[in-house]
C-alpha positions in Angstrom: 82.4 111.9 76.4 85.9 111.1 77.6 86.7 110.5 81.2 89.9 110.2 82.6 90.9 109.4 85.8 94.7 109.6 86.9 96.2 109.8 90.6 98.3 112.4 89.7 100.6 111.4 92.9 101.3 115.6 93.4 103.3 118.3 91.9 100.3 118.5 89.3 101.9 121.7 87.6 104.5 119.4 86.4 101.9 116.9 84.7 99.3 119.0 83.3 100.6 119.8 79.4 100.8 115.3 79.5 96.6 116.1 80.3 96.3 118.4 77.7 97.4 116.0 75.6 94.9 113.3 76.3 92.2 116.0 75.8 89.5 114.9 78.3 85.9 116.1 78.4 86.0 115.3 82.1 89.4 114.6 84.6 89.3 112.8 88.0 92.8 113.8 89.9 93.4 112.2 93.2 96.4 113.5 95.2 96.3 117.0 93.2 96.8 120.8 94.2 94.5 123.4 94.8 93.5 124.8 91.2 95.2 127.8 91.7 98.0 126.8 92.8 98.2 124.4 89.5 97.6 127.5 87.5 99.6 130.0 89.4 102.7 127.5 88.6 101.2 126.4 84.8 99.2 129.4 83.6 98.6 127.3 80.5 96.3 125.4 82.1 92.8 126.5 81.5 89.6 124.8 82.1 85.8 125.5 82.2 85.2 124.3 85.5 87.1 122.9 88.6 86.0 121.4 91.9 88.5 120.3 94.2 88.5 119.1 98.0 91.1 119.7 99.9 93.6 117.1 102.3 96.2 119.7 102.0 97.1 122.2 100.0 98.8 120.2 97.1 97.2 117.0 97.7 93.4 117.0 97.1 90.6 115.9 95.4 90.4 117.3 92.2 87.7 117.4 89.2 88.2 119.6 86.0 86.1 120.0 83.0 86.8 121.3 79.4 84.6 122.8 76.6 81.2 123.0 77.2 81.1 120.5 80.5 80.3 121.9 83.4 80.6 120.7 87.6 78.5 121.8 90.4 78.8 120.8 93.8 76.0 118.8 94.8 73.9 120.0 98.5 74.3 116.7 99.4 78.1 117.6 100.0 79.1 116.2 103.6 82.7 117.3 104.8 82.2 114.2 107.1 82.9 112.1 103.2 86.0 114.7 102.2 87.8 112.1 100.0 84.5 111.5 97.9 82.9 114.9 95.6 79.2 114.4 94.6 78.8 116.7 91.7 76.2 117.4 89.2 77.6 117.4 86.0 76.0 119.2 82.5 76.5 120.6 78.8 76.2 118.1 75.9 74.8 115.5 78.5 73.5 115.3 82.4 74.6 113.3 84.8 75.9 113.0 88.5 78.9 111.9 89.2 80.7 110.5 92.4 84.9 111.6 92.6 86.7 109.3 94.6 89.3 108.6 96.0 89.1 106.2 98.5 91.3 105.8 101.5 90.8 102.6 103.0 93.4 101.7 105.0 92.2 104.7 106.6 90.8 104.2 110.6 88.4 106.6 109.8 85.7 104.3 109.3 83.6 107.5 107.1 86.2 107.6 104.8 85.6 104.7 103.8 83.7 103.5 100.4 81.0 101.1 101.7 79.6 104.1 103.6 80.2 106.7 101.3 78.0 104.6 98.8 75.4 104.1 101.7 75.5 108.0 102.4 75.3 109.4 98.9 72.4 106.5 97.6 70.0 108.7 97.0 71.8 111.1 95.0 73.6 107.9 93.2 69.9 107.0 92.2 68.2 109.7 91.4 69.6 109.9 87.7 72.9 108.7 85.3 75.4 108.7 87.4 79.2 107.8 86.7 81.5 106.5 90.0 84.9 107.2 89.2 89.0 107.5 90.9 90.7 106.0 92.8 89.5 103.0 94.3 92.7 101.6 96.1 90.9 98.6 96.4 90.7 95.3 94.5 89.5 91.5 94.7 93.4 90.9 94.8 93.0 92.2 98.5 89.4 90.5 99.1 88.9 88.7 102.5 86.0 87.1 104.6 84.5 89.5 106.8 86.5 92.3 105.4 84.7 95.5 105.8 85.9 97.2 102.4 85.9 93.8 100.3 85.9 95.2 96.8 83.5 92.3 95.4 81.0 94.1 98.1 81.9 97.5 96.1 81.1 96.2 92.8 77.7 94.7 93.7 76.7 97.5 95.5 77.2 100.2 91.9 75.8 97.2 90.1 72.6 97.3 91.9 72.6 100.8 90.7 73.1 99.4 86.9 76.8 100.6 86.9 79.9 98.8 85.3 83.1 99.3 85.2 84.2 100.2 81.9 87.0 98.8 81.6 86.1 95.2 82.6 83.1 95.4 80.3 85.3 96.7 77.2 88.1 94.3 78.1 86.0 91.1 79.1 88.7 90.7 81.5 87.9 90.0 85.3 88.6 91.6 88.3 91.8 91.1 89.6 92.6 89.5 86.2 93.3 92.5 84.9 96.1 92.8 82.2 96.8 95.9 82.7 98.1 97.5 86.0 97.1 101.3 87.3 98.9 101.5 90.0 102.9 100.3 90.2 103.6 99.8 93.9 106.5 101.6 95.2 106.9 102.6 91.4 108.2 99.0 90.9 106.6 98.4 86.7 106.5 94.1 87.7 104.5 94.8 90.8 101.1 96.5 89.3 97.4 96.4 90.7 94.4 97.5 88.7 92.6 99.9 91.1 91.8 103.0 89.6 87.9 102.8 88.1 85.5 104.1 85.9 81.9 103.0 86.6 79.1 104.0 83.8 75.8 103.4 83.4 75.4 100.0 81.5 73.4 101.6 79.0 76.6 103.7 77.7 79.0 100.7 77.0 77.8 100.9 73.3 79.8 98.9 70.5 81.8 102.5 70.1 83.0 102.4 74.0 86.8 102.4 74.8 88.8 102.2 76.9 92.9 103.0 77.2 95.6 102.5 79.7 99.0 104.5 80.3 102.1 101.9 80.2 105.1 102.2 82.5 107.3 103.3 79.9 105.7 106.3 79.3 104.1 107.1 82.6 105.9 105.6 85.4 108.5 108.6 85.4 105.3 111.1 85.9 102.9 109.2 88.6 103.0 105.7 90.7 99.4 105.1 88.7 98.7 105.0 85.5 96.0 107.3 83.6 92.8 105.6 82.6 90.7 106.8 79.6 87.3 105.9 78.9 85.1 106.8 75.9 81.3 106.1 76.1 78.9 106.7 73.8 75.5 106.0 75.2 72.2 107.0 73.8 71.8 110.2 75.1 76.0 111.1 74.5 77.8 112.5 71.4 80.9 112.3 71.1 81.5 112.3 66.9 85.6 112.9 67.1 86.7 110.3 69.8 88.0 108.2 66.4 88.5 105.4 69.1 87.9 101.8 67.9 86.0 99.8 70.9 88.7 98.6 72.3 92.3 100.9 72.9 94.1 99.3 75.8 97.7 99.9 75.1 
């Protein structure tokens, strides 16, 4: 199973053959257009399925599957939460999956992750479940008695037996991070590490990877960097990844 997750900072038409390439079972794609508007512009974009919550028109919440993945909406869907998409995801394996992307300088206080997390718990506990987008938060940004303190993030999806992937590929810590997925302003020597895949423990197998779009390449494209992750837990299959555990480049 390979998950990407890229804030695709708009004009997603433009970005979408660069998707193709990466070939993802699964995309998360913070600040992206409606799905037909994508395909209206690209026609050569085809998916299986596509959920997508709307901010505006061209800058949404977007989820996309390919081959034989497939989304549904969870019932526990509450407009209240519109920058977070609980959806059931199935084909090869089952799990749920919570899209984010996470607005916390926000004054909406419901935007916001801590209660999202609170809100959704049952359905975050009720099987696998993968948390996954764009975080804009970090322990760079930690401080006492701040509401949205990332630390308070991570403890709170590891209580649910979650990880992020890339810390546990990398072994580096949080706000340690080597390498950036966000370039504030689009400046490449001023990067934060705050997009995130969180799987189940039980997935990060020796065959897990993970990789990370550099500046060079990707800068021109988005402000944030794509993040790939390949798991291969017990219950997945994924025989033609032909990833090495550990592809951060």
């Amino acid at each position: 199973m390979r998950i990407l997750v890229w804030n695709i900072n708009m004009a997603a038409h433009k970005k979408i053959a660069l998707l193709q390439k990466l070939a993802p079972d699964l995309a998360i794609l913070p600040e992206c257009a409606a799905p037909e508007v994508i395909v209206a512009k690209y026609p050569e974009f085809t998916f299986t399925d596509a959920q997508w919550q709307e901010r505006s028109r061209h800058k949404g919440l977007g989820v996309f599957s390919f081959g034989k993945v497939r989304l549904t909406r969870s019932r526990s869907f509450d407009p209240r939460f519109e920058v977070f998409l609980p959806l059931r995801v199935t084909g090869p394996t089952h799990f749920h999956l919570l899209a984010v992307w996470s607005l916390n300088f926000h004054p909406t206080a419901g935007l916001s992750m801590p209660d999202a997390l609170r809100f959704y718990r049952r359905f975050l506990s009720r099987r696998a479940v993968v948390v996954a987008g764009d975080f804009n938060n970090s322990v760079f940004w930690d401080r006492p008695g701040k509401r949205t303190n990332f630390v308070g993030i991570a403890n709170s999806l590891a209580k649910l037996g979650l990880a992020s992937a890339y810390h546990a590929v990398t072994g580096e810590p949080f706000a340690q991070e080597r390498q950036a997925t966000l370039w504030f302003l689009k400046r490449p020597h001023q990067g934060y590490h705050i997009d995130y895949c969180f799987v189940p423990q039980s997935w990060l197998s020796p065959a897990a990877a993970v990789w990370v779009g550099q500046h060079e390449e990707w800068l021109a494209h988005s402000d944030h960097a794509p993040l790939m992750v390949t798991v291969n837990g017990n219950d997945l299959h994924d025989p033609d990844s032909g990833q090495s555990r550990c592809t951060v480049s």
